[in-house]
KELUMTOR-714293 format. One line per 3 residues: number of its first residue (from 0); their letters; for each residue x, y, z of C-alpha. Coordinates in nm, 4 decimals, decimal comma. Layout:
N
NUM) a) X/Y/Z ~ ...
//
This chain:
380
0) xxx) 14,2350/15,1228/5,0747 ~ 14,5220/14,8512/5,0161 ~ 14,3992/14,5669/4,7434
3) xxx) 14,4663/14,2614/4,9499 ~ 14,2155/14,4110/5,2181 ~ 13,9542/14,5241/4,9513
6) xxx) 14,0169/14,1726/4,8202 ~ 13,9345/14,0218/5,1547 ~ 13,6278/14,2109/5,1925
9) xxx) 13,4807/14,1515/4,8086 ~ 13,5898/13,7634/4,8428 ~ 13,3301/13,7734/5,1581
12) xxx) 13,0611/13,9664/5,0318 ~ 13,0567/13,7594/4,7261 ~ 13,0535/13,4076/4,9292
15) xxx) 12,8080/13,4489/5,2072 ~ 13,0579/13,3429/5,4619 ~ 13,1750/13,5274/5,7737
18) xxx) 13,5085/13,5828/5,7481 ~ 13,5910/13,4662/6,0604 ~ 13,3839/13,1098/6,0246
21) xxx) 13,7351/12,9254/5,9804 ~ 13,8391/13,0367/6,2844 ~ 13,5145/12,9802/6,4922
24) xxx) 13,3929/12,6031/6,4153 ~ 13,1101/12,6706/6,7056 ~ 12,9097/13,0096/6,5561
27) xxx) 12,5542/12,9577/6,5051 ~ 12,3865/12,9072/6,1382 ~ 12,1110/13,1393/6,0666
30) xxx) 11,8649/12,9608/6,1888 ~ 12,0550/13,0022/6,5613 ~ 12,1705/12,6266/6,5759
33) xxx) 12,4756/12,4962/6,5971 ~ 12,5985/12,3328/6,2583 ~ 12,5115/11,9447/6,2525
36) xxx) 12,8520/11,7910/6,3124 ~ 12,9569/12,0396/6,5743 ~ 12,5543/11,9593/6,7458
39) xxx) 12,6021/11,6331/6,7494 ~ 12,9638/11,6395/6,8945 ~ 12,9377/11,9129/7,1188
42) xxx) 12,5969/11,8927/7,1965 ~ 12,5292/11,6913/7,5369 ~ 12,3359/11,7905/7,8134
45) xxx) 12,4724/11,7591/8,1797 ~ 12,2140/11,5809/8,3534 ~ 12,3011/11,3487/8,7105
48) xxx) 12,1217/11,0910/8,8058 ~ 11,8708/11,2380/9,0632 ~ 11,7378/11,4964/8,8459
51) xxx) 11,6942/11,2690/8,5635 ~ 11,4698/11,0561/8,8101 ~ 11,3261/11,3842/8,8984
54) xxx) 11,2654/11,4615/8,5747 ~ 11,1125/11,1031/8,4658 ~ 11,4253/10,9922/8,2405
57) xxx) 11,5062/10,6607/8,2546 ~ 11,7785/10,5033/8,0773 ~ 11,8810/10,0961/7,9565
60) xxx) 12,0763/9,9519/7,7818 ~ 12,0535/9,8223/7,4177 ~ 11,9395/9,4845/7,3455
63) xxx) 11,9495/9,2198/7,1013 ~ 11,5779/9,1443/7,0496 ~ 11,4176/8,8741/6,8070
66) xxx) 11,1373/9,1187/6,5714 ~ 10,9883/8,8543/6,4596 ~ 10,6009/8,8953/6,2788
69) xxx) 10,3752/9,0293/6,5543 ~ 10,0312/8,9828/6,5556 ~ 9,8623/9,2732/6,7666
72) xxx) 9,4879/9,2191/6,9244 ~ 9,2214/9,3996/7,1914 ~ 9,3274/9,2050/7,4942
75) xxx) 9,2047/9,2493/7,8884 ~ 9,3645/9,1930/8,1620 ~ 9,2024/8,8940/8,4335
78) xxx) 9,2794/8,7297/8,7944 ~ 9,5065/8,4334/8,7759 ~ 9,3001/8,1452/8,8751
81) xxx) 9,5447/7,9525/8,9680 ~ 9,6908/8,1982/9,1804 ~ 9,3622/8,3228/9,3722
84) xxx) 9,0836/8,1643/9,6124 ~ 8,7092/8,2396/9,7824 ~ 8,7033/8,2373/10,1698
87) xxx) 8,2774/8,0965/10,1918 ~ 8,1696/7,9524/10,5442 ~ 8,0546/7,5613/10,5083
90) xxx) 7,7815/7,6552/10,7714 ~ 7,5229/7,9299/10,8260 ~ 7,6605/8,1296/11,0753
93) xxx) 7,6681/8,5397/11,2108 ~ 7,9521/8,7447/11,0810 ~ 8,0670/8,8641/11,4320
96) xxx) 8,3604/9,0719/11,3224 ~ 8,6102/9,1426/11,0380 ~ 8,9733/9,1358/11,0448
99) xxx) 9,0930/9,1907/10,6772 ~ 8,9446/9,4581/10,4329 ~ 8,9478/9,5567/10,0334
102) xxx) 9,2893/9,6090/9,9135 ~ 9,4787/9,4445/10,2261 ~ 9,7783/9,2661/10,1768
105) xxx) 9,7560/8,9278/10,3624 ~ 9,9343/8,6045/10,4481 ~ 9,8549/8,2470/10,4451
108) xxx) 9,6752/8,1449/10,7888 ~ 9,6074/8,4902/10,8321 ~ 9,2832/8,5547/11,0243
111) xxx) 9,0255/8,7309/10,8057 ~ 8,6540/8,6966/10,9922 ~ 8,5069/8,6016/11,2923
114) xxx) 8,1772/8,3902/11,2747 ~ 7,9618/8,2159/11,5208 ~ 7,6778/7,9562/11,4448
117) xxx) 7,4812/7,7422/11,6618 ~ 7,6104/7,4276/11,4848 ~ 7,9541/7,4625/11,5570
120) xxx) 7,8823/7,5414/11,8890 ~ 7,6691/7,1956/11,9242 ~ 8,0280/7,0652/11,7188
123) xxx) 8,2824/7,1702/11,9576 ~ 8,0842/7,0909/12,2798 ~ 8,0346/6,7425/12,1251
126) xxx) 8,4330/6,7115/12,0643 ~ 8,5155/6,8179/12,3932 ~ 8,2732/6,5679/12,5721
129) xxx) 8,4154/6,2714/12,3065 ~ 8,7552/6,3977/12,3831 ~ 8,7297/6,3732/12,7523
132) xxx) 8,5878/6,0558/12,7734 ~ 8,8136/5,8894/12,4818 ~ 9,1452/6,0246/12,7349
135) xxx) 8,9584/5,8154/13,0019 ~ 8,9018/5,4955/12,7951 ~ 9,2612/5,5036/12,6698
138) xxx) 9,4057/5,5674/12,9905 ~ 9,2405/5,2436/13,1614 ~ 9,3142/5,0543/12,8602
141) xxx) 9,1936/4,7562/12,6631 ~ 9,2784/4,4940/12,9420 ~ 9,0444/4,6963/13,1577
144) xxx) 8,7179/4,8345/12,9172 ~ 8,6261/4,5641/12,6428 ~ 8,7397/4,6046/12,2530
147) xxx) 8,4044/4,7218/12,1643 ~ 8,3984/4,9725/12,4365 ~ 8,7304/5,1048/12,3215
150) xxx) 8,6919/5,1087/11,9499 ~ 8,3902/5,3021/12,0111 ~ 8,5046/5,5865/12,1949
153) xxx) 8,7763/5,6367/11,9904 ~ 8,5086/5,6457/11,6347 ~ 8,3265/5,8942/11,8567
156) xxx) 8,6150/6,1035/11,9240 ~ 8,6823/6,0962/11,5736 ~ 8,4230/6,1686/11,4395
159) xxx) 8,3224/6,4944/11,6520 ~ 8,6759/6,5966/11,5811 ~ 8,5651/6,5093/11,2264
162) xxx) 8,2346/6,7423/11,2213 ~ 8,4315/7,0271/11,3544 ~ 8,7359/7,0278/11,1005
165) xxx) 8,4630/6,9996/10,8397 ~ 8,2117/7,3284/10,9876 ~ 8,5281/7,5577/10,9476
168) xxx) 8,7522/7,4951/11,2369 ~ 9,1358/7,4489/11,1202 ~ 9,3480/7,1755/11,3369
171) xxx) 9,5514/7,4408/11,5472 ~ 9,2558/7,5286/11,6275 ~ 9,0778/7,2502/11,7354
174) xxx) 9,3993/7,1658/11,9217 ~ 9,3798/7,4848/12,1228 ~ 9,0018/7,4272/12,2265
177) xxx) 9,1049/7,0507/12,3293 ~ 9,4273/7,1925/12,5812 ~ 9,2075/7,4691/12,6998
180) xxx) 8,9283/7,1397/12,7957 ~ 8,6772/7,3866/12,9103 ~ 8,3225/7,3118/12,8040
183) xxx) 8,2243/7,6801/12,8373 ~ 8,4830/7,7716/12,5273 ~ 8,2448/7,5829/12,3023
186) xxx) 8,0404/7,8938/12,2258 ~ 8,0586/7,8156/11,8138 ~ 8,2936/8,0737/11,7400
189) xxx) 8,5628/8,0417/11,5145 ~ 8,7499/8,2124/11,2525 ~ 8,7830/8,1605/10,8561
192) xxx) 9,2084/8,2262/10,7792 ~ 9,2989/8,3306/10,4304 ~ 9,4241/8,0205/10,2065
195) xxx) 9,7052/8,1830/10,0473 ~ 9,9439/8,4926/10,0132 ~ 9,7580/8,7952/9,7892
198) xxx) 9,5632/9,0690/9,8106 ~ 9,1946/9,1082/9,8854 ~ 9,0163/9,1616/9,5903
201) xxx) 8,6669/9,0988/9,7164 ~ 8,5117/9,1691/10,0260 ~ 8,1159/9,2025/9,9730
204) xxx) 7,9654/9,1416/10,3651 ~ 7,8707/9,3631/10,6647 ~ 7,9148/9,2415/11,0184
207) xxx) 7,5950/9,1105/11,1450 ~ 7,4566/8,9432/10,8510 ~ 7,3771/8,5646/10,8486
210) xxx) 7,6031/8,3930/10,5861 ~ 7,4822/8,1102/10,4594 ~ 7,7210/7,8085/10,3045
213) xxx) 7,9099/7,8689/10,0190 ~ 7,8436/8,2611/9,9987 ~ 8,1746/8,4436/9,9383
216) xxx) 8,2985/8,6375/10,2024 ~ 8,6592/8,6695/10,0434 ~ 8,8387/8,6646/9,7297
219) xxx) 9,2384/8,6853/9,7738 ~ 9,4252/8,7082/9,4649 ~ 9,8354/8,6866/9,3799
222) xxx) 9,8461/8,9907/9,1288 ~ 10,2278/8,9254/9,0923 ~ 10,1820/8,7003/8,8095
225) xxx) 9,8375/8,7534/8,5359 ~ 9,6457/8,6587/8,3077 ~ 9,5804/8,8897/7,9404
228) xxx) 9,3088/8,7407/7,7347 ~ 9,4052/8,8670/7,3857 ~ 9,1166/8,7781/7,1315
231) xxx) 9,2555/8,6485/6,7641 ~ 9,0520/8,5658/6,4618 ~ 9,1334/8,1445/6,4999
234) xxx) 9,3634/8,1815/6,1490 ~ 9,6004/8,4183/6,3872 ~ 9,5766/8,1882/6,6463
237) xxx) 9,6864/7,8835/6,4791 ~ 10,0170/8,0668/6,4132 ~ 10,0586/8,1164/6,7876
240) xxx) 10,2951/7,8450/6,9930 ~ 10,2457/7,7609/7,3673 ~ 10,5234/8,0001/7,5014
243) xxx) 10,5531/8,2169/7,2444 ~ 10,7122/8,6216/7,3644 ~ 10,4560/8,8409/7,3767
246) xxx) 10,4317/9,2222/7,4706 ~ 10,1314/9,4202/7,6826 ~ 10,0974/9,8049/7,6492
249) xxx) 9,9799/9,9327/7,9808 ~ 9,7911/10,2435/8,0465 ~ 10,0788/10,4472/8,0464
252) xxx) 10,2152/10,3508/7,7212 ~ 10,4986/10,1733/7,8005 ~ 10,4827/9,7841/7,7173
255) xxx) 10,5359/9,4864/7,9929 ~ 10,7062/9,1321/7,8996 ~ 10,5150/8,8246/7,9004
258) xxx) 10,4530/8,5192/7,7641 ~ 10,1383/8,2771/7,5836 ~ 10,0746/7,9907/7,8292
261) xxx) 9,7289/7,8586/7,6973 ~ 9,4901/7,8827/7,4103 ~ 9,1323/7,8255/7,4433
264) xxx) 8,9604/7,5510/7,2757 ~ 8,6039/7,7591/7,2173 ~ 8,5501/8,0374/6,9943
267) xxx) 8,3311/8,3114/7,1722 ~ 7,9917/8,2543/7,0124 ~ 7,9721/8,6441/6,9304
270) xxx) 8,2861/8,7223/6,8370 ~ 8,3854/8,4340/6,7142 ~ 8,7309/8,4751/6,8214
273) xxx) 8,9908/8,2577/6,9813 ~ 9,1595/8,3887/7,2903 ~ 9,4646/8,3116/7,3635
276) xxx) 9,5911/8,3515/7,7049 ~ 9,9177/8,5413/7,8187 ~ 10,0546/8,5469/8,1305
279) xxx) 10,2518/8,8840/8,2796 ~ 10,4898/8,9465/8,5228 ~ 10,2521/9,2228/8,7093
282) xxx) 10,5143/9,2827/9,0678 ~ 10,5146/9,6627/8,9645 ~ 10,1536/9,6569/9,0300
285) xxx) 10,0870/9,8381/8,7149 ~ 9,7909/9,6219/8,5648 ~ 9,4512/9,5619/8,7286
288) xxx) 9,1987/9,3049/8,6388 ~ 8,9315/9,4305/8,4007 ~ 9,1633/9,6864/8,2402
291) xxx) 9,1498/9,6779/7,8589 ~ 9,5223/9,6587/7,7077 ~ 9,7057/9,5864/7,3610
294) xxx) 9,8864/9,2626/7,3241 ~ 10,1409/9,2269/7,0665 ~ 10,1857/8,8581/7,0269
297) xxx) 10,5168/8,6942/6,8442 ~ 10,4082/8,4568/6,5667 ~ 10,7582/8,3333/6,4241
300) xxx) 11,1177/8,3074/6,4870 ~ 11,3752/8,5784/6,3802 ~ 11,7309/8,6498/6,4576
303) xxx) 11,7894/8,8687/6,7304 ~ 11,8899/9,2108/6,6313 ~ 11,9807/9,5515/6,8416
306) xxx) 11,6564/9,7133/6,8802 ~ 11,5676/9,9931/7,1628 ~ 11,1666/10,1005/7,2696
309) xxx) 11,0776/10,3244/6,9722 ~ 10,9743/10,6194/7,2158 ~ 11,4022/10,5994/7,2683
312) xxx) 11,4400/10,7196/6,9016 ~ 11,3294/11,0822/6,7986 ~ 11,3808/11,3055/6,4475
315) xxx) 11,7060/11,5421/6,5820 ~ 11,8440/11,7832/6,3369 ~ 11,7043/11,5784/6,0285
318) xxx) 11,8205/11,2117/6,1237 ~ 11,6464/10,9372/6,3796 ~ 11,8482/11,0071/6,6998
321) xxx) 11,9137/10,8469/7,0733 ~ 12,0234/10,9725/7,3503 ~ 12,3463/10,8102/7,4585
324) xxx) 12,4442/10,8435/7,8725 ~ 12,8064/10,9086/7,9237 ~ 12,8636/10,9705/8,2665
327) xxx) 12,6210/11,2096/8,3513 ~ 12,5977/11,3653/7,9887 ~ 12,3195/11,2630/7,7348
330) xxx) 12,4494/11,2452/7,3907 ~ 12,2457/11,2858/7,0984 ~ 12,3502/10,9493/6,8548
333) xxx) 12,2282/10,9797/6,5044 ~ 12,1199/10,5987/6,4451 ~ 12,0206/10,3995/6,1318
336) xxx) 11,6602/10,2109/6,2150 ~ 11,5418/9,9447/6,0585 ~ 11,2085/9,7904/6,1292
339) xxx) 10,9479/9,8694/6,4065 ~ 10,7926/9,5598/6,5819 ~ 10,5464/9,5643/6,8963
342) xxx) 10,6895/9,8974/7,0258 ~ 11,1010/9,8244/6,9538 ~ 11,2804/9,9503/6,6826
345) xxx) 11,5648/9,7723/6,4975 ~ 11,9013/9,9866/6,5318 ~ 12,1024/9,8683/6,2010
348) xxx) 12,4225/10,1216/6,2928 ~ 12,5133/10,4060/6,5383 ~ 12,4489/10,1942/6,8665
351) xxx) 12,5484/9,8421/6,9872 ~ 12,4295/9,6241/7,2277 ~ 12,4704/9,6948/7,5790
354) xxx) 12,5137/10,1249/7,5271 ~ 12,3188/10,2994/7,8070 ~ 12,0335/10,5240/7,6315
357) xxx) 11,7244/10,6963/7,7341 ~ 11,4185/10,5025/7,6950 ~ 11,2079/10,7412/7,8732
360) xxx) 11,2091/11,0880/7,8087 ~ 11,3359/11,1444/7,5254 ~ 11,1164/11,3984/7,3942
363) xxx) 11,2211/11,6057/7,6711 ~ 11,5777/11,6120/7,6284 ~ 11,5666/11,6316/7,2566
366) xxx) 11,3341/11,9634/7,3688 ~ 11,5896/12,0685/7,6267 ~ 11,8685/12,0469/7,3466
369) xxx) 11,6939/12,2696/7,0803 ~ 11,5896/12,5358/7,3353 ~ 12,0505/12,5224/7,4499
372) xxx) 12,0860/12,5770/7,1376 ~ 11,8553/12,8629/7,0408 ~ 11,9402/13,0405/7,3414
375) xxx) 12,3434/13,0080/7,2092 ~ 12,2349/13,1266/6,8517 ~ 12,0258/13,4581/6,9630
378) xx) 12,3158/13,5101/7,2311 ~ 12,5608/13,5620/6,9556
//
């Protein structure tokens, strides 16, 4: 055997490394990854965007995010008040038929019941006699019937169109019996109309059943915008300002924007705890009243810094990682974190503002990438 070959072949023996390692920068390590720096460059995964939908990634960009001191609390999730109202009736009267139900979407004016009570039937029959006879009086004039006369016709009229508006009728209508002028209309039906744009929320009645004043029939709600209470011992609370950022983790982990509008002025006499309330931007429809959440409430100021959803950073080949988009390849990005506040994580180098990552699914592609990988090292 010539020397320089038996010199090649004791000079690899004695090192460990394949001979041919210089020429193949790509060959697996013995544990059947790819080597670090030649993962991390050549390892992206070719993903467009409708299977990443169909897959549940979703990907955003970076942002610059004040971390300030967060104060986190038990919180639950209530109707807006301001944003919601009761349909009652403001007379006993039958429920004769229902037009809305639990759930429903509805407008303002939109018809929601049909009731029909004796005293608005006395009401409108009233109006329409009042009516007639005030068109009459007016008609001759006051040259013809004397002041008195006049003036009280027209107090009649107005007051029987008075007693109506206040039973339940709305003006349109009213307005609609009075053009139709027909005495047998004046059977005391009439419908309640929702007061606002929202959803039903309550609906506890059966057609049939005598409602007496005041009893709810409705209760329409604008979930679009809520209320979290979050409960803070009152030292936490003083450090709290009137429009303060906070954060709400929903059911499904991830965390929805908001902000504190009010604090209470009472401590609850068990807890004795000061709530403090927060109000969320709820148009995904992901939070329900009654729902138990976390709040993660800011409690000073801080410079904004990059910072990504923590789920967006994983442990990849022994360094914190993202998953950078590039087209319609996901990059793995070893990053440099800093600290962790209400569910964000402070990037200090490896990504700047505005890079596209995943922030959803990142488990799975950092899964998807090891199992490329091992399939390349046992293929070799």
């Amino acid at each position: 055997m010539p020397y320089s070959i038996l010199f090649t072949l004791l000079f690899a023996l004695g090192t460990g490394t394949p001979a041919l390692a210089t020429e193949d920068h790509d060959a697996p390590s013995e544990n059947g990854h790819a080597h670090e720096e030649a993962g991390h460059e050549e390892g992206a995964l070719e993903m467009d965007a409708a299977t990443r939908t169909a897959q549940g990634i979703v990907t955003a960009p970076a942002r610059r995010l004040p971390l300030a001191d967060v104060i986190t609390a038990p919180a639950e999730v209530v109707i807006n008040l301001y944003r919601s109202s009761q349909v009652t009736p403001r007379i006993a009267a039958q429920i004769m038929a229902r037009h809305a139900r639990l759930g429903d979407r509805v407008k303002r004016s939109q018809r929601l019941v049909t009731l029909s009570s004796v005293e608005m039937a006395e009401a409108q029959g009233q109006l329409l006699v009042a009516d007639r006879e005030w068109q009459r009086v007016r008609k001759l004039g006051r040259k013809v019937v004397s002041e008195r006369r006049y003036i009280e016709t027209q107090v009649t009229r107005q007051q029987a169109y008075a007693r109506v508006l206040a039973y339940g009728m709305t003006e349109a209508q009213i307005k609609a019996l009075l053009q139709q002028g027909d005495p047998s209309r004046a059977t005391g039906a009439f419908d309640l109309l929702s007061p606002q744009e929202g959803t039903v929320i309550s609906d506890d009645f059966m057609v049939g059943e005598l409602a007496e004043p005041g009893e709810v029939l409705f209760e329409i709600s604008d979930e679009s915008l809520l209320w979290v209470e979050a409960k803070l011992n009152p030292e936490d609370a003083t450090r709290v300002a009137i429009g303060a950022p906070a954060r709400i983790k929903a059911g499904d982990g991830d965390w929805l924007e908001g902000r504190v509008v009010q604090r209470h002025h009472q401590l609850d006499e068990t807890t004795r705890t000061q709530s403090i309330r927060i109000e969320v931007d709820n148009r995904s429809d992901r939070l329900h009243p009654g729902q138990f959440v976390e709040a993660a409430i800011q409690s000073g100021e801080a410079a904004p810094v990059v910072a990504v959803p923590s789920s967006a950073v994983v442990l990849f080949q022994g360094s914190p990682t993202v998953f950078k988009l590039e087209g319609d390849e996901l990059h793995p990005q070893p990053v440099e974190t800093g600290v962790t506040r209400a569910g964000y994580t402070e990037i200090t180098a490896g990504l700047a503002e505005g890079e596209e990552i995943v922030v959803k699914g990142a488990f799975l592609i950092k899964s998807l990438l090891l199992k490329s990988q091992m399939g390349e090292g046992h293929a070799h």
